[in-house]
DRENDRENVO-692547 format. One record per residue: residue in one letter; x, y, z of N, C-alpha, C in turn. Coordinates in steps of 0.02 Angstrom, whole numbers, plus 50000, padded with zeros to 5 digits. Example, Ala and Ser with C-alpha at 12.3 -4.5 7.8 and 13.67 -1.06 7.14 Angstrom:
<recs>
A506604971650390506154977550390506604983550390/S506424988850354506844994750357506455000250394/
</recs>
This chain:
<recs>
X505355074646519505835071946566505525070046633/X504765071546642504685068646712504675061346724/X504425058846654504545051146673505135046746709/X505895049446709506315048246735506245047646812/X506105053146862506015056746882505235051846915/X504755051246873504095047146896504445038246913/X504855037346860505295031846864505735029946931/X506095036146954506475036147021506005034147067/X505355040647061505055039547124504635029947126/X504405028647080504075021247075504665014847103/X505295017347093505565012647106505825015247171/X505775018247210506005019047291505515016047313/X504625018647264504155019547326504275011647390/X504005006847339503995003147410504545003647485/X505035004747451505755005547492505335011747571/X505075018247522505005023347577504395018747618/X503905015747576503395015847626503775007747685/X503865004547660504304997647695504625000847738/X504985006447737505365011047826504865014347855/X504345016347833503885023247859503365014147912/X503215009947884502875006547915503325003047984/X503865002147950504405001047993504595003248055/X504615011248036504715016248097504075018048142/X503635015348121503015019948154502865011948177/X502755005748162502575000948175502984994948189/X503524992948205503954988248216503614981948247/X504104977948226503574970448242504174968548298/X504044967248355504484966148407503984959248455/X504224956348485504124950448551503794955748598/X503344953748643503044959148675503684958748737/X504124954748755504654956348796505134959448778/X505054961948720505644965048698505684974948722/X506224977248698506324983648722505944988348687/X505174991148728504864995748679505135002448684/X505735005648679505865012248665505865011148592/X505765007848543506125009448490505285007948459/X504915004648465504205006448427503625002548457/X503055002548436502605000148463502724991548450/X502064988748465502104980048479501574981648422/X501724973748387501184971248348500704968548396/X500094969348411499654967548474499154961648412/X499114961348361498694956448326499304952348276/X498944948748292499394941148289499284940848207/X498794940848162498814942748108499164947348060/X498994952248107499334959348079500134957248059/X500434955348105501094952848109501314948948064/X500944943648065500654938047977500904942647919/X500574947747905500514952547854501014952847855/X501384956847892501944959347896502414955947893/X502574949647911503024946247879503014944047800/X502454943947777502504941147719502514949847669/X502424953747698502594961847666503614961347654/X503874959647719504454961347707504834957447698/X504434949747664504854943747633504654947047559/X504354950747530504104954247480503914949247444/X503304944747489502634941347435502084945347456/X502154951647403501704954447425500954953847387/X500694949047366500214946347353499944942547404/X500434939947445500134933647479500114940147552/X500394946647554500264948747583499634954147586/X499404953747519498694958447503498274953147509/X498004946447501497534944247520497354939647578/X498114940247639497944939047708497554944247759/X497924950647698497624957147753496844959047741/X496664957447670496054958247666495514951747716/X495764946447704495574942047742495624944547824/X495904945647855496044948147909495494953347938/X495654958747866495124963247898494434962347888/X494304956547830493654955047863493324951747884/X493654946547928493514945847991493704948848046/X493854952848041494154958448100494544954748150/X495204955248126495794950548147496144955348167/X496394962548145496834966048169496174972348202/X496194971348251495764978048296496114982548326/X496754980148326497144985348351497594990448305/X497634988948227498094991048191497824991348133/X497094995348134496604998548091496935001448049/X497075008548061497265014448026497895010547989/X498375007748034499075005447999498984999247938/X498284995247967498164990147908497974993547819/X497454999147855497315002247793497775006047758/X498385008047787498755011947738499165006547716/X499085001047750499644997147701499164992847651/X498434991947653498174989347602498234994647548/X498045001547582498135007147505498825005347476/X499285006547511500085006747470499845001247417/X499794992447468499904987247412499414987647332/X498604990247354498234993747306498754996847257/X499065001647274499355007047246499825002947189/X500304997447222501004998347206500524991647111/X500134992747131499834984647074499524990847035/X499534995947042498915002446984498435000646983/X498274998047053497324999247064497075006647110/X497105012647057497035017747101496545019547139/X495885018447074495215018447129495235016447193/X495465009547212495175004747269495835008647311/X496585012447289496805015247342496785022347345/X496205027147317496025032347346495245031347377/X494755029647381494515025747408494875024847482/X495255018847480495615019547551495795024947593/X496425027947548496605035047581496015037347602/X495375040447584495065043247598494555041447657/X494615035147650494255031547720494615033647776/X495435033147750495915032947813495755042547854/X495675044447789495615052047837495165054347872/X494475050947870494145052547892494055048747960/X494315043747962494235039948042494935044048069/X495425047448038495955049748088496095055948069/X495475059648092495625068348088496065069848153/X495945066748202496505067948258497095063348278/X497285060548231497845056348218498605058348188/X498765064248181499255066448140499565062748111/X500005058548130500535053948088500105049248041/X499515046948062499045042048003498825047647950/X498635052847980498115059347934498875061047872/X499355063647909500035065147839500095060147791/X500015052947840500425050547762499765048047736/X499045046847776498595048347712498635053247654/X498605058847683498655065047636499155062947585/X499805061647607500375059747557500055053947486/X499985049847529499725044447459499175045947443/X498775049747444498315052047408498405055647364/X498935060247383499185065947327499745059747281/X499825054947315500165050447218499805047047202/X499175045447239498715043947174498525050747139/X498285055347166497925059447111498705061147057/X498905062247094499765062047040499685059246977/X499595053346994499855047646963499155046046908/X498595050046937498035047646885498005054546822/X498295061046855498515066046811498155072146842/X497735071546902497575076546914497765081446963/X498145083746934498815088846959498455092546988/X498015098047016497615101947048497635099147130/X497205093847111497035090747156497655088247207/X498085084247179498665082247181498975089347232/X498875096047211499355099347246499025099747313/X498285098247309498205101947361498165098147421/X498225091947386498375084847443499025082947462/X499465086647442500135088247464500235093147520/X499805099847500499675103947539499635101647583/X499185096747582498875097247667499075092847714/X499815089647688500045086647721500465091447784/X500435088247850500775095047890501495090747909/X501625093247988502595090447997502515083048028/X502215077948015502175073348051502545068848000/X502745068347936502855063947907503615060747883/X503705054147888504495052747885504775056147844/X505425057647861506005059947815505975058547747/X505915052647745506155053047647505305053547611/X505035051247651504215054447637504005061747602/X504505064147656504405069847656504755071347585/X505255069947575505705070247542505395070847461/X505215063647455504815062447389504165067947400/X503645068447446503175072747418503605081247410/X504095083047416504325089647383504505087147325/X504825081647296505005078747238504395079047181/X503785077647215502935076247192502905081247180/X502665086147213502295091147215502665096047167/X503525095547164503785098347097503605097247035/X503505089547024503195086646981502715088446934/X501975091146996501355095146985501385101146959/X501855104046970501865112446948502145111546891/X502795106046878502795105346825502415102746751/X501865099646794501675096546747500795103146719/X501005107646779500515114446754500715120446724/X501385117746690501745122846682501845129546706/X501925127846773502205133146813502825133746836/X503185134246806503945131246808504135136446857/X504055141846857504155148346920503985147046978/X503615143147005503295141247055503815134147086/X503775128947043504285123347037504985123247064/X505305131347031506025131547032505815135747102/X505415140647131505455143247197505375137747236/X504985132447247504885127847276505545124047280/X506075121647247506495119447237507375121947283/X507165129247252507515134147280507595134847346/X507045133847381506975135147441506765128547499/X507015124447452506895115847499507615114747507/X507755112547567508665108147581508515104347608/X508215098847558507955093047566508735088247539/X508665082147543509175078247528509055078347449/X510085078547419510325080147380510055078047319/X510085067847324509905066547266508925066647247/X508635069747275507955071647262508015077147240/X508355083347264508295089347236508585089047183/X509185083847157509655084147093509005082447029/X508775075447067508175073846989507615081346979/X507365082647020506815089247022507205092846993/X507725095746979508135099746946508325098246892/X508335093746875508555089246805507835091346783/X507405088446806506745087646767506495094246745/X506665102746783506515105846792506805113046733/X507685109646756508045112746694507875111146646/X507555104246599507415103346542506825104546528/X506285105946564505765105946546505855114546537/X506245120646570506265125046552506765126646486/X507175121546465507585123346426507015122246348/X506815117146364506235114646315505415121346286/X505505124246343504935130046338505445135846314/X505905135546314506115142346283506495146646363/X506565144846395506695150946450507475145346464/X507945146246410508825143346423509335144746477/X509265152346477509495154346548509375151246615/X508925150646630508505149246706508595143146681/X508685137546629508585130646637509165128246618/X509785132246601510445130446589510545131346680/X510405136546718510695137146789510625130746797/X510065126646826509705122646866510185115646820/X510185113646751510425108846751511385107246754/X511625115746746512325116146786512395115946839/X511825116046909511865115446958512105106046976/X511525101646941511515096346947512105093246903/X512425095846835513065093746826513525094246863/X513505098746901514115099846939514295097047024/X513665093647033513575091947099513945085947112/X514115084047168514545078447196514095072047200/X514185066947175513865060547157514155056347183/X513865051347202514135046447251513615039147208/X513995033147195513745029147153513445029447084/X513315022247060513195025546989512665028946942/X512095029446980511335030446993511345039346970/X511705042347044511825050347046512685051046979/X512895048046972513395048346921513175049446860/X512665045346826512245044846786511805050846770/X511565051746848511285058646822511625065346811/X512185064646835512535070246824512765070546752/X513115064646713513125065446655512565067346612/X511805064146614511365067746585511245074646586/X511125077246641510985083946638511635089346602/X512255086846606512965089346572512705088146506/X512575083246474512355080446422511715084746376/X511215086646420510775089546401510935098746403/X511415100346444511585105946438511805107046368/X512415102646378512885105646300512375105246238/X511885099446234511705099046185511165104546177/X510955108646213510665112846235510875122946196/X511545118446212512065125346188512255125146128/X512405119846107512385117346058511795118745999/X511055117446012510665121145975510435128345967/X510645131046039510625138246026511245143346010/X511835138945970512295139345915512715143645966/X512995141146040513275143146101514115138946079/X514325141446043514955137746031515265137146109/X515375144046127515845142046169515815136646234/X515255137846274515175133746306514865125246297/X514845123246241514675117346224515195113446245/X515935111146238516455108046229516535107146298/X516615112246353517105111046422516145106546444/X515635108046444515105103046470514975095546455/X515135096446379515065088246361515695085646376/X516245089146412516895086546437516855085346500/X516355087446510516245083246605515875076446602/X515425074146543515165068546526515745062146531/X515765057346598516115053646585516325049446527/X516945048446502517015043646434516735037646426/X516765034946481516615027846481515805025446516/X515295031146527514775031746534514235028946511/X513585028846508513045028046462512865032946423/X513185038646439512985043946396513595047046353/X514035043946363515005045746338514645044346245/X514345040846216514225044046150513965049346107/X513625050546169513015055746137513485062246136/X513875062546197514105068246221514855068446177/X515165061946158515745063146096515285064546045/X514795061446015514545065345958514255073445971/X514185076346018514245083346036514615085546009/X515275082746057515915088046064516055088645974/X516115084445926516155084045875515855087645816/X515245088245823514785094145802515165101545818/X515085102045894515425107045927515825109845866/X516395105145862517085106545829516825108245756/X516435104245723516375103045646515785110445640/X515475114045686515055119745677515565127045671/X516255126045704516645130445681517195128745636/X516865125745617517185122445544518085118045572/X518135118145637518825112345641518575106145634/X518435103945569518365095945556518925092645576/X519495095645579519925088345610520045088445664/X519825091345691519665091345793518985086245798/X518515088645738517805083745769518005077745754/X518435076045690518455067545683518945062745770/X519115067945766519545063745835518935059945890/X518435064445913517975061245938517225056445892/X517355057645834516865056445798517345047245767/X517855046645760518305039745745518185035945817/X518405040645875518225035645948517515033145948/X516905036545893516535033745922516025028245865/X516365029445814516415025945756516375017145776/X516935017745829517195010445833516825007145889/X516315010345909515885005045967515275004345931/X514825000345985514454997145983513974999845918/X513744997545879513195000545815512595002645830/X512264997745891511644999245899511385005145931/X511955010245946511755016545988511755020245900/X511035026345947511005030345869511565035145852/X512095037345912512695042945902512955038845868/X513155032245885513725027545824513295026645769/X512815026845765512585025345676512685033645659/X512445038945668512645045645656513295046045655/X513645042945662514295044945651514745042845601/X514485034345602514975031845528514675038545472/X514145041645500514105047345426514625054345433/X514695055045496514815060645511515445059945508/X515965054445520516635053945492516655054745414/X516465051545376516645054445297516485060845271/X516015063045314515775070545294516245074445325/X516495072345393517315078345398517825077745336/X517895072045333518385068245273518465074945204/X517655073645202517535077345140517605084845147/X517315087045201517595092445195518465094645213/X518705090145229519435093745230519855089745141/X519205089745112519285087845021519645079245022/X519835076145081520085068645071519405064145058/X519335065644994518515063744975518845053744968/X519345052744952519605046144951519365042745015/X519675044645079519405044045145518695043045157/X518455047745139517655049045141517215043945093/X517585042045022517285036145008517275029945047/X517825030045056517965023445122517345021045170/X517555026545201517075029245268516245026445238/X516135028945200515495028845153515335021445157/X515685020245120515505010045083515575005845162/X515865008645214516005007345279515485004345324/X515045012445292514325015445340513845010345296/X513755009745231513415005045173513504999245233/X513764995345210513944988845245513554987245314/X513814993445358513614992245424512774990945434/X512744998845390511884999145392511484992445350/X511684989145292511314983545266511394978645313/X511834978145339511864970945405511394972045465/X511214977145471510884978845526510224978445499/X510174981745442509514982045411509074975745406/X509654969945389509374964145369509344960345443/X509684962445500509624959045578509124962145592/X508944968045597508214972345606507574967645580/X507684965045525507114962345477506834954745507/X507354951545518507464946045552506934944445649/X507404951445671507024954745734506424954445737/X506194961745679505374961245676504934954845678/X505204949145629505034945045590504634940445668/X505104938145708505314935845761504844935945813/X504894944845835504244948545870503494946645844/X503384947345782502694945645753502514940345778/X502954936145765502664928845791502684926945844/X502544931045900502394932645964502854926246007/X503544928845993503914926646049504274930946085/X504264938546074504594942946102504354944046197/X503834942546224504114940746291504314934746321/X504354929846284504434923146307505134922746307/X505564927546247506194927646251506534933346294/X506384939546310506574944446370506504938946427/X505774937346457505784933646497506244926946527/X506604923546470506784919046465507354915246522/X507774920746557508114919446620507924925146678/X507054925846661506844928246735506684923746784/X506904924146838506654921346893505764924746894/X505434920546889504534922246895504334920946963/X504524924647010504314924947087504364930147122/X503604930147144503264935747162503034943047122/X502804945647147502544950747101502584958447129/X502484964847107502374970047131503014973047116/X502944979347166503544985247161504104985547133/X504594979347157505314980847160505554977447072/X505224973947063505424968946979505554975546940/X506064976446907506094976746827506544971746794/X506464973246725507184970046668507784971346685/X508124969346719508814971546708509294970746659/X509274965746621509414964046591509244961846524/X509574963046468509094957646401509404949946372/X509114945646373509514937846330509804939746269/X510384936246264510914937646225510654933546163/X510284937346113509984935146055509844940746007/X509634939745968509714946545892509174949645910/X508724948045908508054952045943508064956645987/X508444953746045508244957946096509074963246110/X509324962946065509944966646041509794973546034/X509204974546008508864980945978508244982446025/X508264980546098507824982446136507984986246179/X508684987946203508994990646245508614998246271/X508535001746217508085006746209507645007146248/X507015002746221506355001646271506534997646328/X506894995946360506774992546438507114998046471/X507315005846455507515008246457506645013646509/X506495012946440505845015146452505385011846471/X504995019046542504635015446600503955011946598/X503595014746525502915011746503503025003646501/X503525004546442503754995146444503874992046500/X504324996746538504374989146622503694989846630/X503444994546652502724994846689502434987346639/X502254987846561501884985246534502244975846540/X502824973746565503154967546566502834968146627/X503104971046673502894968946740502134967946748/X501734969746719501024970546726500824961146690/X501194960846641501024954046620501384947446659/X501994949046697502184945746748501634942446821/X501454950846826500984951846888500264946446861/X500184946946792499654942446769499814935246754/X500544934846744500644926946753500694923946833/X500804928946870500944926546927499964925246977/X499834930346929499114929646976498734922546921/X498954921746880498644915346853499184909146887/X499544909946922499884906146944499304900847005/X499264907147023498754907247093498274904647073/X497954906247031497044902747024497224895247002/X497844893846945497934887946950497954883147012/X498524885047053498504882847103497764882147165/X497344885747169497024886547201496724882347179/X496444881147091495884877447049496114869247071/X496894868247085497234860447119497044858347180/X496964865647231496694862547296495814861547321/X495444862947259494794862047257494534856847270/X495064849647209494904844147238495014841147311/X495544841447323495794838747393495544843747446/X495154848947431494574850247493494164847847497/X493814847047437493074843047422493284835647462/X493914831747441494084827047483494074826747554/X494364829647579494244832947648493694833347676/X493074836647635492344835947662492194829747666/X492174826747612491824818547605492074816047660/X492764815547687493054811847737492574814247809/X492614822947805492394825347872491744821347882/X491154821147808490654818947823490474812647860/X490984806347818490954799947834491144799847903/X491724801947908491764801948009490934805148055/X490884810848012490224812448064489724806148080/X489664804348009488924798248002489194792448059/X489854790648051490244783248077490234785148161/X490184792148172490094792948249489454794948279/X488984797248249488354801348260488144794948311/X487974788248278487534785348338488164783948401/X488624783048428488914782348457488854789048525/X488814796748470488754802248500487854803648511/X487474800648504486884798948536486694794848586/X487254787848583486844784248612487294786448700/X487844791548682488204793548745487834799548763/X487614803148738487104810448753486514807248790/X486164799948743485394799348790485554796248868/X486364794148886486444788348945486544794548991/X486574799948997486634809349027486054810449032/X485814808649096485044813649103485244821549121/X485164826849100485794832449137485174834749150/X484634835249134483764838249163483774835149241/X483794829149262483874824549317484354826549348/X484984826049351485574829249372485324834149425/X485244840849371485254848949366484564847049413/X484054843849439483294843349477483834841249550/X484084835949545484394833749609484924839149629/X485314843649625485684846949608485494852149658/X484794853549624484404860649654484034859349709/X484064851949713483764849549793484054850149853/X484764847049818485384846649882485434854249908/X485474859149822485784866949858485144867949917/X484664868349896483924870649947484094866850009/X484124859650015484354856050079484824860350128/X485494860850072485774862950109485934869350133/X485394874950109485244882350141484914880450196/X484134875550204484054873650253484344874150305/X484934868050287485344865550363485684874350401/X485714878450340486344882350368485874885650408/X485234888250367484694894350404484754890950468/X484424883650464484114881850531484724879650579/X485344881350557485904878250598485854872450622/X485714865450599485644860850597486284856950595/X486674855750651487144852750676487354846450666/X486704843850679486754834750672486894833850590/X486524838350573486404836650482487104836350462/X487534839750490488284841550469488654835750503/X488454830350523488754825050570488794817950527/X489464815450566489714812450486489184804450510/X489244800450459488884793950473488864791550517/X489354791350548489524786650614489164791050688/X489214798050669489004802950730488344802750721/X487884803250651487244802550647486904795050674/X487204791250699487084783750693486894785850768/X487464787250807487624788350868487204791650916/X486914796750874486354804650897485724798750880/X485624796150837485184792850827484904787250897/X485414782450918485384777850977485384782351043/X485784786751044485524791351131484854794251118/X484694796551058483944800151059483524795051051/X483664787851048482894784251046482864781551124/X483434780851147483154778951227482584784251271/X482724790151239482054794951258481434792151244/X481334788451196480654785351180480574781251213/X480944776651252480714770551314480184772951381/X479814771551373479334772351430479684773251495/X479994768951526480454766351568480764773951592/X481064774951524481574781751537480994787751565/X480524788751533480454796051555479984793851630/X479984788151682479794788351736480234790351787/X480794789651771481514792451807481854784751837/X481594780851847481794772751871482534772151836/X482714776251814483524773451798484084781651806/X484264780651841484444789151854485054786651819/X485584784251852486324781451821486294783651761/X485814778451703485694778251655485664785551604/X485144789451671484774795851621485554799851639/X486044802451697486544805151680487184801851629/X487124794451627487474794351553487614796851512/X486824796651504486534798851424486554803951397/X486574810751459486614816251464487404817751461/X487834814551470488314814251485488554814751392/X488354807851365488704806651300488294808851249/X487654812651261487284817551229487674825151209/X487974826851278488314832451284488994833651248/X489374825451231489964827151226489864824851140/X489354822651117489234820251034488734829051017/X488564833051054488174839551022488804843051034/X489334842851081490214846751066490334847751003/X490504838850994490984836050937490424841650866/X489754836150869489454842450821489414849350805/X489404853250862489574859850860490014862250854/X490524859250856491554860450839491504858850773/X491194853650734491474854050670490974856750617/X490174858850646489824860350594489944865350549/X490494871750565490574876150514491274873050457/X491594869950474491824868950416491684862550391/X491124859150403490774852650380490394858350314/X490004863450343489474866450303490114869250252/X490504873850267491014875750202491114872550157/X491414866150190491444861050128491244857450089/X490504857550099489994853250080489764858050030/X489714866750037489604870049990489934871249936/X490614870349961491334870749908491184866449853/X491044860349883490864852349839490274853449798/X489834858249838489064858549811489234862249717/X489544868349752489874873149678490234870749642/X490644865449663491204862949609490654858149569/X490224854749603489694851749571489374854649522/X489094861249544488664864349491489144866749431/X489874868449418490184870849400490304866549350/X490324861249368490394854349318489784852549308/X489314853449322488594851149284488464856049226/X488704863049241488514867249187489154867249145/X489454863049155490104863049094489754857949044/X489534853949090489254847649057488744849248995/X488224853849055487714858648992488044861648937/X488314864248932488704868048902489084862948835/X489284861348864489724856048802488954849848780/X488454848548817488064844648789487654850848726/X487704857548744487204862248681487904860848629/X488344861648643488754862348602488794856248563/X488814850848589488824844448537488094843148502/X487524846548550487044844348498487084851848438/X487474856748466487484861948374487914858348333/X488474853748364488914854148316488374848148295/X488144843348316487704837448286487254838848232/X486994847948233486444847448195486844852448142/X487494856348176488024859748110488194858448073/X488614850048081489124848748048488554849047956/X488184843347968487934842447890487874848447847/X487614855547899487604861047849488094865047843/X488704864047903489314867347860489674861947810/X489524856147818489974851347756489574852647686/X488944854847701488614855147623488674862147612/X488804867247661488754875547650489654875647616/X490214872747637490734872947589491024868747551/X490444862447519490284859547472490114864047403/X489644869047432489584872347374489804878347377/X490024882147424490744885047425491444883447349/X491434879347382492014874147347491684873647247/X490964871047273490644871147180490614877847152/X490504881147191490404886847147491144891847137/X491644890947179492324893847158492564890147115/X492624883647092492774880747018492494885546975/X491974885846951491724889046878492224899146888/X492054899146958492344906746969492934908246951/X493234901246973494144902546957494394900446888/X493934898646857494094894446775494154902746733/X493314905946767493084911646740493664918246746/X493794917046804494434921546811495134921746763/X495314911946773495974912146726495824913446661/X495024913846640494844913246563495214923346550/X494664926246585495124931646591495684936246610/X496144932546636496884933746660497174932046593/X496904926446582497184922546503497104927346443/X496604931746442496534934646376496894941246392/X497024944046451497384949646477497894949146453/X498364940246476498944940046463499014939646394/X498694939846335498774939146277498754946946240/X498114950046260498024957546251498704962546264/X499034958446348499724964646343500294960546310/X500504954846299501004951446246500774957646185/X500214955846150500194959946094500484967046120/X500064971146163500364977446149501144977446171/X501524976546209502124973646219502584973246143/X502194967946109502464966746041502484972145962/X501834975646005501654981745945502254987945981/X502404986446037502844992346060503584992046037/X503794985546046504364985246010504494983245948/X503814980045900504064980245840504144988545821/X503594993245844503545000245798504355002245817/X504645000745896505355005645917505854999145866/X505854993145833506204991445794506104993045723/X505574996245724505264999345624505535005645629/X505565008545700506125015845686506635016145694/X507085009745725507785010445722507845008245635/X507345001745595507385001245538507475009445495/X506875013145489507015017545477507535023945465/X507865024145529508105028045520508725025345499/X508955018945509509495016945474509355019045387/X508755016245361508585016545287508855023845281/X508625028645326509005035945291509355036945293/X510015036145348510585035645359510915030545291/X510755026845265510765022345208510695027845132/X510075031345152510075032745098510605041145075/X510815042945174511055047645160511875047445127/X512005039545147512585039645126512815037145049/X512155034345008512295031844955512325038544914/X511815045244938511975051244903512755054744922/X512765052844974513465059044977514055054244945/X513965046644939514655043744894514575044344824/X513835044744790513755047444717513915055344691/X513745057744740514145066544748514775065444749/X514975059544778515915060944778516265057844717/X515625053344674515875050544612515845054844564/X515185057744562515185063744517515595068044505/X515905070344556516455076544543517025071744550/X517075064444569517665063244544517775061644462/X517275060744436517065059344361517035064944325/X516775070944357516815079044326517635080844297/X518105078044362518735079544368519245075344326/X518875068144303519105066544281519015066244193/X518405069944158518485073044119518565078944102/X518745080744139519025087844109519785083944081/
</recs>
């Protein structure tokens, strides 16, 4: 019974970990209100995460790997890796997500909330690979940091483990002593009562699954389980020849249930073990008249003529008989038909047949089967979790051959893309030469470093005039050459020489009033100069890498591009034989569960052709005498 139970937990998981990433990591606008969780700070990370909780979660396992290696999310390490383990996880690649986990613990020994729910998914991989030891002790060591229903499922787990070490004493104390939410403790108890009822210890495993019959259920999920475990009680009591309490348990089994046959063919037994056969036919006629393909209604068209017979209306009981004949050869020969069907390997093409085929991972099962003869008699196995696992696994392989197809379509029209990139490079190269050689930036960057030196000069030597605009240099120029006239320095012109002195005095003012912010600005201009010469540098290295790049990145994902063709052919070659390998086993699974519903009809067949020749015989005994 843990598979149920392994079943529950597989189909929450993504659900718990999709809130646990949720709650600890929220993707919010960085203006938004952070009381309620942190910011996505990598713009990637966020990427991920949207395409996690549109649930393409493929397209969300190979952005994040991409991501992380180029180291795209630096801020949301620890949180990237537990969500690459989960997605690892949720596809049954366990290696590559314990592996993870284990990376994750060791970069966050002082991390609590990353370190728990490492610990946690580590203990369902080792779970999940069977090594229960291990498994407990990576439960163990999870401490109080971890979400609620986290938490929840690893007491669910870790019951699991003891159960599965048959320590059922350990299991039920563990159980006992958790007031954890209801419907987790109800399955652990289910799983727990039967696995003890199954070892022999009835007492202690009748408590535990009357606990869970009797509990308050809310939808049809916990409804369901309540009838099972009622179900498994009585029948329980039932073999350990518990008359009395068999009847009022399989009377809590709703009528109209999934389990309302099993549990009328109970109550009926019940009745027919203390010999009131005409109490058992009452539930044994209700159940006569439904559906055939359940095994209580084929057990029963027998089990009505055999009350018959024993209350001696052997007339009845022939009836009943040639009834059960009939039913079982029609089935026998739709069974045959079935098999026939399956062999010839259309049995997933027809389950499949009104699936929507999008996306892949966690949340997919069958819900349903196509209304055809075949898959009439499958109800059983989609029932059972190996088979979804094993559909979904060939889904997950049509969907990932989806991808390489697709990918193998955009090979060409990249390769296109190059040729184009190339031809533009060639159609511009001399254009982008003959504009690089008309740039002396060596010349430039020489004059450049002249002016700066000039103009430290002027500042050291406070050089006034130098800072004087054209018209003032013109000016300083004509009063200072009359000094050179012979004439002048005899003194023969006095008028003249206080002029000069005069408009000498008032042009070295004007210069000395404006030389400091002549010099500011001339330096301002000087830097904005250099600032733009080295942009210039700068973008000239850069055009001559990209000049001497481009050809070897157009030929470096040229063959990029050649060599992922043969890779991706090689891939679908084996996705392709995968998907053929699980069709077969798929097909070997449900022809063998349609060779044993064959079967056991054949005995049921053959049980009834003896008990109507027993009723001829002694009607033939009786009628010679």
């Amino acid at each position: 019974m843990t598979r149920s139970i392994y079943q529950f937990g597989l189909r929450l998981f993504c659900g718990l970990l999709s809130a646990a990433i949720l709650v600890c990591f929220p993707f919010e606008a960085p203006q938004a209100d952070k009381t309620n969780g942190a910011i996505v700070r990598d713009l990637y990370y966020g990427e991920v995460l949207f395409q996690f909780y549109r649930q393409n979660y493929f397209d969300a396992l190979t952005h994040l790997l991409s991501a992380m290696e180029q180291d795209r999310v630096p801020h949301h390490e620890a949180e990237a890796e537990l969500l690459l383990g989960g997605l690892y996880l949720s596809y049954g690649q366990h290696r590559q997500a314990y592996t993870i986990f284990e990376r994750v613990l060791l970069a966050n020994e002082d991390n609590p909330e990353v370190r728990d729910r490492a610990w946690f998914f580590l203990g369902k991989v080792l779970y999940q690979r069977g090594y229960f030891v291990d498994a407990e002790e990576a439960f163990g060591n999870v401490g109080d940091r971890l979400p609620e229903d986290l938490e929840a499922e690893r007491y669910n787990l870790l019951a699991q483990v003891l159960m599965a070490q048959e320590r059922f004493a350990d299991a039920a104390d563990l159980l006992q002593n958790w007031d954890g939410a209801e419907d987790w403790v109800g399955y652990s108890r289910f799983n727990l009562g039967t696995a003890l009822v199954r070892a022999g210890e009835l007492e202690t495993g009748a408590a535990l699954l009357n606990q869970v019959g009797t509990m308050s259920a809310e939808g049809d999920e916990f409804r369901s389980l309540r009838d099972r475990a009622n179900l498994a009680l009585g029948y329980a009591f039932l073999q350990a020849r518990l008359d009395g309490p068999v009847k009022p348990v399989l009377h809590r089994v709703r009528l109209n249930g999934p389990y309302s046959n099993k549990a009328l063919l109970g109550v009926g037994w019940a009745a027919a073990e203390a010999a009131a056969y005409q109490e058992a036919l009452v539930p044994w006629l209700e159940l006569s008249s439904r559906d055939v393909l359940d095994t209580a209604v084929q057990e029963s068209l027998l089990a009505v003529p055999f009350a018959f017979a024993k209350m001696n209306a052997e007339r009845q009981a022939a009836e009943h008989y040639h009834k059960a004949l009939e039913v079982y050869d029609t089935e026998i020969e739709r069974l045959d038909d079935a098999i026939a069907r399956a062999d010839s390997g259309f049995l997933v093409a027809d389950l499949l047949q009104n699936d929507d085929v999008d996306g892949m991972g966690w949340y997919w099962q069958l819900e349903a089967l196509p209304d055809d003869t075949q898959a009439r008699y499958l109800y059983h196995i989609i029932a059972d979790h190996d088979f979804q696992e094993g559909l979904k696994v060939y889904r997950d392989l049509s969907e990932l051959q989806n991808h390489l197809l697709a990918w193998q379509a955009k090979l060409g029209p990249f390769r296109e893309m190059l040729e184009t990139q190339k031809f533009a490079y060639e159609q511009r190269l001399p254009r982008v030469v003959a504009a690089m050689s008309g740039n002396d930036l060596e010349t430039m960057h020489g004059q450049y470093a002249a002016i700066e030196q000039r103009l430290a000069t002027v500042a050291d030597a406070r050089d006034i005039v130098a800072m004087g605009s054209e018209q003032q240099q013109q000016l300083w120029a004509r009063v200072t050459a009359i000094e050179a006239n012979p004439a002048w320095r005899t003194g023969q012109l006095p008028e003249a020489h206080d002029k000069q002195r005069v408009l000498k005095g008032v042009l070295l003012w004007d210069l000395e009033k404006q030389f400091k912010h002549r010099l500011w600005q001339q330096q301002r201009e000087l830097k904005e100069i250099g600032e733009q010469l080295e942009l210039a540098r700068t973008a000239g290295r850069s055009v001559n890498v990209a000049v001497d790049g481009i050809p070897y990145r157009v030929e470096r994902l040229t063959q990029r591009i050649d060599a992922l063709n043969p890779r991706i052919a090689e891939l679908s070659s084996r996705v392709t034989a995968a998907m053929t390998g699980q069709v077969k086993y798929l097909q070997e699974v449900a022809v063998d569960e349609m060779s044993r519903q064959r079967y056991r009809l054949t005995v049921y067949r053959a049980q009834a052709n003896f008990a109507l020749a027993s009723i001829y015989d002694r009607a033939a005994t009786v009628t010679g005498q």
